[in-house]
N, C-alpha and C positions, 0 to 999 in steps of 0.2 A: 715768832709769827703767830697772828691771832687766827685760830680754828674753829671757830662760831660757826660760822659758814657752813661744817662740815656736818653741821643736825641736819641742813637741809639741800645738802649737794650742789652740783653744778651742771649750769646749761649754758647755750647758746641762743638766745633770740634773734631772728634775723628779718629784719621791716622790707618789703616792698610795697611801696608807697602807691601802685594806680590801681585806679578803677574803670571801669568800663561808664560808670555811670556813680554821683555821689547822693548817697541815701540822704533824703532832708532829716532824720533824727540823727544822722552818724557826727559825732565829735574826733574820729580818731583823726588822725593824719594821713589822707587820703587826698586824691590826685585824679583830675581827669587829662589827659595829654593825647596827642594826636598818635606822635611818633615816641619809643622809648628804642635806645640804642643798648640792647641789653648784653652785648659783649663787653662795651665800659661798663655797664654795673657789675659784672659779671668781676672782672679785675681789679673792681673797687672793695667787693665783698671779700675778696681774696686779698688783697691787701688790708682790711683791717682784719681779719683775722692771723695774718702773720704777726701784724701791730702785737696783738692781747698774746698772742702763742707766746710771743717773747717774753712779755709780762708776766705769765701766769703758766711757767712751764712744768709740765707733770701732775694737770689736773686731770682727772677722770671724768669727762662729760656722760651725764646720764640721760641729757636729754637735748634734739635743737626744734627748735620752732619755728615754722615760716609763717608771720603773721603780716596782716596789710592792713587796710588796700587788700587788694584780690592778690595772693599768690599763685594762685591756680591759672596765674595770664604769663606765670613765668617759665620761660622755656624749658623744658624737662632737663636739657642738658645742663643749665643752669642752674638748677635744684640739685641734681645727680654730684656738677663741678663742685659746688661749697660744700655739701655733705663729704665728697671724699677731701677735698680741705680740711676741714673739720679734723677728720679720721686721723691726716696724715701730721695736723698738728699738736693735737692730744690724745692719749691712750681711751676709748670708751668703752661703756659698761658694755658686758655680754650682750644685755637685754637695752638697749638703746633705744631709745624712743623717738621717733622721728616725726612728728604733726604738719601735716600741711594746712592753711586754711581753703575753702574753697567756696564759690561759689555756685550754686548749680545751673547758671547762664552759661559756667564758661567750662562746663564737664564734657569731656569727652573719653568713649571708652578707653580708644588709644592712647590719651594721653595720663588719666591715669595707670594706665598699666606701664606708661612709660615713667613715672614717679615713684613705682614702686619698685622697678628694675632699678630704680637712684638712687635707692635706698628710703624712702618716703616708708612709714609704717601704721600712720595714721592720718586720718580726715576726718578734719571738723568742718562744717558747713555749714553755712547762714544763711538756714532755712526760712525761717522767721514769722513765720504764717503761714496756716493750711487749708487756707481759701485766697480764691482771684480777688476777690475787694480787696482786702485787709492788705494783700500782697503788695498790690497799686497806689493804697495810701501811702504805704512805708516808703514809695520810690523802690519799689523792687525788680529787675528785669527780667525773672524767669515769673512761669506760672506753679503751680499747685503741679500738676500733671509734669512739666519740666524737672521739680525739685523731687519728686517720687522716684520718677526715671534715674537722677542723677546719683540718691540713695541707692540704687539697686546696685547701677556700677561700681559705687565706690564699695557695697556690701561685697560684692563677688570679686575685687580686687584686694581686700586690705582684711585683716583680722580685726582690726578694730577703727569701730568710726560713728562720730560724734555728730549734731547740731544742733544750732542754736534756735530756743523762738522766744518770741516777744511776747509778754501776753501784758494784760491792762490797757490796749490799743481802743483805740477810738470806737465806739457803737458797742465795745466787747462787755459780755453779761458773763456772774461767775458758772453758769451754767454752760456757755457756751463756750469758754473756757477749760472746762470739765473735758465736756465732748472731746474738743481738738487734741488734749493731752492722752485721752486716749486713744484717738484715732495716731499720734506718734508714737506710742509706745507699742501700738497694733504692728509697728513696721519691725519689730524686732532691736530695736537699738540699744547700745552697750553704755552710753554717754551721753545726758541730755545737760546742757548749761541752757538755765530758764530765766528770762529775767523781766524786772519791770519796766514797761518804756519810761525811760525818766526825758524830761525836756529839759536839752543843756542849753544856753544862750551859746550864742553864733552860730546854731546851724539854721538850715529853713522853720523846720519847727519850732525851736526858738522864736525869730522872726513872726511866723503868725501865732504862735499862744499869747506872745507881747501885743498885738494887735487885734488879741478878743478871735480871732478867726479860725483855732485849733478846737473845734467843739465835739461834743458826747466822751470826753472823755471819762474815764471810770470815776468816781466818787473816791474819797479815801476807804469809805469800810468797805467798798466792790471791793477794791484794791486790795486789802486787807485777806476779804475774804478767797480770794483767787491765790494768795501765798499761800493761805491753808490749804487750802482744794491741792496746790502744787503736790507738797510736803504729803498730803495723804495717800493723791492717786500713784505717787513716785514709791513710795515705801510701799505701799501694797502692793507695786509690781520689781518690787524687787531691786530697786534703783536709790541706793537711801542718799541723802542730801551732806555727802561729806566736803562739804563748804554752802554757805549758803543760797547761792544759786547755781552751782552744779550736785548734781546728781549720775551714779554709777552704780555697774553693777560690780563685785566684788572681784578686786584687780584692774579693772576696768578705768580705776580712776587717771587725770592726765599729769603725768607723772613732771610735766613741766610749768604747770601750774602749781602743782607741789614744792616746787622748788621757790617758786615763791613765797607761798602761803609760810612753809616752814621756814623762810629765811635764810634761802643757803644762797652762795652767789649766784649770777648771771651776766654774761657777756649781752651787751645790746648795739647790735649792728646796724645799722640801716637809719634813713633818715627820724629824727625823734625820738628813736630808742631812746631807754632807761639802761643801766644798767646798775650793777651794786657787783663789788670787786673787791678782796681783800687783798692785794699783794704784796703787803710787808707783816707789820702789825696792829695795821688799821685800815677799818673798811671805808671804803668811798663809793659816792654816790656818782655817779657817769650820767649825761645826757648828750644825745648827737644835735648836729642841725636839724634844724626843723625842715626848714624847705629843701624839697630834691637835688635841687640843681648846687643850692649852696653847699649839701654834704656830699656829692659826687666829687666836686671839685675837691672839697675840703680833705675829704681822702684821697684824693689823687695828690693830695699836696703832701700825706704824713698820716693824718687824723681828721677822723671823722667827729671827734667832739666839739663838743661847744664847750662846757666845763664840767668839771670836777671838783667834788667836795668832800673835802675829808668828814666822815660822819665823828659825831662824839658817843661814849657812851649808850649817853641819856639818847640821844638822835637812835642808834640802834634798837637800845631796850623799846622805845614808844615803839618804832616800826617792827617789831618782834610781836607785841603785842592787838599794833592795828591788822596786821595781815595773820598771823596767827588763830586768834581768836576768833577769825571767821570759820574755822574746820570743827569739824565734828568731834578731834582729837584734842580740842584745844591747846594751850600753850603752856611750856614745864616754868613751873616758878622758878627752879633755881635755876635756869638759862636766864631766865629774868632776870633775877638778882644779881647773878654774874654781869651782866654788862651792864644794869642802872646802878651796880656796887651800893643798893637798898633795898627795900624788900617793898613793893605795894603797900599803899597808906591801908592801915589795918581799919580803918572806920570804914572805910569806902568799901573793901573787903566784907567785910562784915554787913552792910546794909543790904548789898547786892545779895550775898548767901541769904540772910534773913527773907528779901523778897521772891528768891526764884529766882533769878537771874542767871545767878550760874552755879556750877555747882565744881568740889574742889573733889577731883579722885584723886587722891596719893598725892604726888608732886605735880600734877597737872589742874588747870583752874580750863575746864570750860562753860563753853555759854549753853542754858539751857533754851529749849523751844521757846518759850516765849522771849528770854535774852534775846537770841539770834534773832527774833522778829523788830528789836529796837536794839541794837545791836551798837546804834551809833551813840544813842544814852547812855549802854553800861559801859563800851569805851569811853566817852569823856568824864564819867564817877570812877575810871578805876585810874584816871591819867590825872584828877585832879589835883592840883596843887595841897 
């Protein structure tokens, strides 16, 4: 049985798909519905996790993640129910990591205190903006005043807690930029994931940037310079950039994003999930239904996927590499070598080292600061044919 896996551990993801309202930048899979009957989901989560228990029995989960869509609209019992599922189907680490996402529209004191009773041990929140305008563009439904509030409770409920903001948004200067990051970082927080509004086609935003009508957006070299601004205001308080758009303070980092980045498995539950599995002696790639309704049923039949792919090699080694190489730690050659059974084309190697790019400590090849800022060019020079 192949042990690749085991550089970077294992988790559970788990998808709740609604929202109270759908952001026009958001591409995830995401859902507005009137009524959700959260006792069948509730039996449906619990039936594919028996599914994978069977599959994959006597793994040590070190981490599960409720991600969405807003899971913070899911009933505490129902958070509390699959966590001790979870529990009662594989053995987990001492220090278990438990993330819920949240939104700050939908925080309540009581109820995170009731997600923490369920064992919940983290919140990440999609904060996104620290003024009312910027808030309103995004499609946001709490205010500035709301999302501070919602911070404070989930500070005085949880040891550790995270969120998220946008920055390069529409009117935004890298000055004022500056300011907001550190009016977040004024709040005390252990984990900030920062990122650039990028415009995906098919959401709203999409729609009007294709029609001329998404305008003030930031220039490339604003853009540019507002990653630097991140990187500097985040390091100097103590929060260094151990992946490229998260940033923590030291232990602080989320240890199920890790799990990815380092390439260890991950079960993926819920509608769209991904997941990545080894349970013979080849890893596979796992995808659920996409839409709600279709993967409700779909697990109420057996299985919640769609399909399955066996990965190759060369399929592992790239994805070792694409997700790897975005950490600060970057990625050990000879894991590499092990699953592409070659070694990185040595020219490509070499030109990247020659320029700064990245740099090689001992057995490990990562990207330096200016790399990780084009991060997508030294990836396709070092995956060249």
């Amino acid at each position: 049985m192949s042990s690749d896996w085991e550089h970077g551990g294992f988790g559970i993801y788990v998808h709740w798909p609604f929202c109270e309202a759908k952001c026009p930048y958001c591409d995830f899979n995401s859902h507005v519905v009137r009524e959700i009957d959260q006792l069948r989901w509730f039996r449906a989560y619990l039936s594919e996790i028996e599914r994978y228990g069977r599959e994959l029995p006597g793994r040590v989960v070190s981490s599960v993640f409720f991600g969405g869509g807003t899971p913070s609209l899911m009933n505490p019992d129902v958070v509390a129910g699959v966590i001790d599922k979870i529990k009662a189907t594989w053995p987990v680490a001492n220090d278990l990591e438990v993330t819920l996402e949240a939104n700050p529209g939908s925080v309540e004191a009581g109820r995170f205190q009731a997600y923490q009773e369920g064992g919940v041990s983290r919140i990440s929140m999609g904060v996104q903006a620290l003024n009312d305008p910027d808030l309103r563009r995004l499609g946001r439904i709490h205010n500035v005043k709301e999302a501070q509030a919602a911070f404070q409770i989930a500070r005085n409920t949880f040891e550790n807690v995270s969120f998220d903001l946008i920055y390069a948004r529409q009117g935004q200067t890298p000055e004022a930029w500056r300011a907001e990051l550190n009016e977040a970082l004024a709040l005390a927080v252990e984990h900030l994931s920062l990122y650039q509004l990028t415009i995906e086609q098919g959401t709203a935003f999409g729609d009007r940037y294709n029609a001329g009508k998404l305008r003030d957006l930031p220039d490339d070299d604003d853009a540019a310079e507002m990653y630097e601004i991140t990187q500097d205001v985040c390091g100097q308080a103590g929060l260094s950039a151990y992946e490229v758009s998260n940033h923590a303070r030291s232990g602080a980092e989320c240890r199920h994003n890790l799990i990815y980045w380092r390439y260890g498995d991950y079960v993926g539950i819920g509608p769209g999930a991904h997941g990545r599995i080894t349970p013979t002696d080849t890893r596979c790639a796992t995808e659920a239904y996409r839409q709600p309704n279709a993967w409700l049923e779909a697990a109420e039949r057996g299985t919640g996927d769609k399909l399955r792919e066996i990965l190759t090699h060369e399929d592992e080694a790239t994805e070792l590499l694409l997700m790897g190489m975005r950490l600060s730690e970057g990625v050990s050659l000879s894991r590499y070598e092990a699953l592409a059974q070659r070694k990185l084309k040595p020219s490509a190697l070499a030109e990247l080292l020659e320029l700064g790019m990245v740099a090689q400590v001992g057995d490990r090849l990562i990207a330096s600061e200016k790399g990780r800022f084009v991060l997508n060019s030294v990836l396709n020079k070092l995956l060249e044919d």
